[in-house]
N, C-alpha and C positions, 0 to 999 in steps of 0.2 A: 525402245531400242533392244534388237535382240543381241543376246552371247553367243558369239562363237562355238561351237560343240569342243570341248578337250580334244585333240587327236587322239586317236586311238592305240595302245600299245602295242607295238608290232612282237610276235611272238622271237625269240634270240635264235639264230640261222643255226639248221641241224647237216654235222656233216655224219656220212656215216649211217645216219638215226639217229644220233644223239644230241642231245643239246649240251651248252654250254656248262651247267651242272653237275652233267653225265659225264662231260669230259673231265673235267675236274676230279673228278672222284678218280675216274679210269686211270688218269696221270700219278693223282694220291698213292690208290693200290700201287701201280706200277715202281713208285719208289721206295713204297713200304716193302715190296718185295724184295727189291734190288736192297735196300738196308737189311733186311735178313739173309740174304744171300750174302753180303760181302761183311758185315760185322759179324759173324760166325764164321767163316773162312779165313779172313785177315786180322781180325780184328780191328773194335769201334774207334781206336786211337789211329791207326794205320788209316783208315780210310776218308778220302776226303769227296766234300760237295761234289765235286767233279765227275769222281768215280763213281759214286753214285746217280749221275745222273746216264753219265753213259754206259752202265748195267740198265738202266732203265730205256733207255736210248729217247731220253729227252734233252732236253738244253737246260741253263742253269737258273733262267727266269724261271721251269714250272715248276723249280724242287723250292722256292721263296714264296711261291703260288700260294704253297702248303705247308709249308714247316719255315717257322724264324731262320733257323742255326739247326744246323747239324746235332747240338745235343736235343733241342725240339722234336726231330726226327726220330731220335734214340729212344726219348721219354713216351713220344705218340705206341711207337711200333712196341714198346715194353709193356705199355699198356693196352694193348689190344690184344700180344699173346698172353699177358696174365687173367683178362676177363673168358678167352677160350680156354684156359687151362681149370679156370676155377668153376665156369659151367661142365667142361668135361665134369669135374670133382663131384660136383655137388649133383650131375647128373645120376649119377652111379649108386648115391649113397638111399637105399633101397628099404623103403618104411615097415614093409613085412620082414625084412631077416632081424636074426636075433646080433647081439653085439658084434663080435669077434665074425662076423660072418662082414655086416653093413662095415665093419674097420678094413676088411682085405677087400674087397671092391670099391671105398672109396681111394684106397691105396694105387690099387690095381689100376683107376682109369688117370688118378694123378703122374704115376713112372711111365703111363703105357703113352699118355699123351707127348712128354716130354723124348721119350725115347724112340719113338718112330719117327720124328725128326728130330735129331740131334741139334741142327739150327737152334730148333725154340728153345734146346737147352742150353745153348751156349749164350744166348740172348740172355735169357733169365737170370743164368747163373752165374754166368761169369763177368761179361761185358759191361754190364751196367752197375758193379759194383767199383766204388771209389770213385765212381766220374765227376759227380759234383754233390755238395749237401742234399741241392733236391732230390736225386736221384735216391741218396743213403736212403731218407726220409720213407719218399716211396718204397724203396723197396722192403724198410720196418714197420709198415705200416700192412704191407699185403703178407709177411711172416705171420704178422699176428692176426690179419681178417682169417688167415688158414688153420691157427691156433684154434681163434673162435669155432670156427666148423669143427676142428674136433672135439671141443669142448659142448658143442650142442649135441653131436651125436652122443657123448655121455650120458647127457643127459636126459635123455630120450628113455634111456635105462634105469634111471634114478628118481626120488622124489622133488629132490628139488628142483629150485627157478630157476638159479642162477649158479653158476660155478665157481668151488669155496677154490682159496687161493692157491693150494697145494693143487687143483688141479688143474688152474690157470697157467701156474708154472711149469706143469709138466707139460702140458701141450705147448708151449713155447717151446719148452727143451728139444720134446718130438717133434717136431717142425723144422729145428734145427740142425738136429739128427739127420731128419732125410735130404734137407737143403746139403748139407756136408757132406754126405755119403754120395748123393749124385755128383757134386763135382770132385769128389774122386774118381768117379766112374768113367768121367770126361776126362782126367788128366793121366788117367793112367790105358789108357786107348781103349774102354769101353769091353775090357775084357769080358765082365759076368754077364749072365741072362738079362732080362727083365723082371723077368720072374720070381730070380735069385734077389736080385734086389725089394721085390714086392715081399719076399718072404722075410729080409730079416727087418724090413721096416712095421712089419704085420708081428712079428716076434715083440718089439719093441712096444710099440700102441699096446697090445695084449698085454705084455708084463706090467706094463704103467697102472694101466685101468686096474687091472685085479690086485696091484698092490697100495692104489689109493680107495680101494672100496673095501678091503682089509680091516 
């Protein structure tokens, strides 16, 4: 007695060029957009499912497609502008310069990225603070992965492995420092340069380092 052959899988219908996959994604981006556009404009409490969907100009089934809950949304989009901000970062920071050189170019690609679109700043820095524990969590958790990078470029210039606690706690400090000083920059209508703000966070790092190697 022979078997039957399994039918065979029909490939999922392409409209456009795209397949079903594709679209999905395209929908994703498209809301992820739409939530940086209107939680930096209005902000993330002010805005709902709805509004979001139509900045995107989709219906309210593909925004559940992709995201649980609107805080889902928040937590996705916070995390994919902090992994571009922290390759920006870590892009920049440059194995041939000497300290104080590789300190104001990792400086430099961190403010320049946040501040050529103000959006990602408002995202990072403002919106997703207080929203709910996970979010706290998250975002004291990428403070201090930023902490770390500074603390490994230290040590790039020093003998040891690992970083003693005096200067774990300064790079906390300076991290906070610049986290603070940009959303001042934000709240008080973006008045100084970029540049000005790269110089006194590059003041800052500089003074630390030379006065924990002291």
């Amino acid at each position: 007695m022979t078997q039957n052959a399994a039918p065979q899988q029909r490939p999922g219908r392409r409209y456009s060029g795209l397949d079903a996959s594709e679209r999905t994604r395209q929908r994703r981006e498209a809301l992820l957009e739409a939530a940086l556009e209107l939680f930096a404009s209005q902000g993330y409490p002010a805005t709902s499912v709805k509004q979001l969907c139509r900045q995107a100009g989709l219906t309210e089934r593909y925004f559940y497609e992709s995201f649980r809950d609107r805080q889902a949304c928040l937590v996705t989009l916070y995390d994919e502008l902090i992994d571009r901000l922290r390759a920006a970062t870590v892009a920049a920071l440059d194995d041939e310069l000497e300290a104080d050189a590789v300190t104001w170019r990792g400086l430099s690609a961190f403010v320049e990225h946040l501040t050529a679109d103000t959006r990602r700043a408002r995202v990072i820095l403002l919106e997703v603070v207080g929203i709910s524990a996970e979010l706290e969590d998250r975002r004291h958790a990428v403070l201090r992965d930023f902490a770390e990078i500074t603390t490994a470029v230290w040590l790039r210039f020093d003998d040891q492995s690992a970083p003693t606690d005096r200067q774990r706690l300064a790079a906390v400090g300076l991290v906070g420092a610049v986290n603070h000083l940009l959303v001042d920059w934000l709240h008080r209508g973006q008045q100084e340069q970029p540049n000005d703000l790269v110089e006194t966070c590059s003041t800052l790092f500089e003074g630390a380092r030379k006065q924990l190697e002291a």
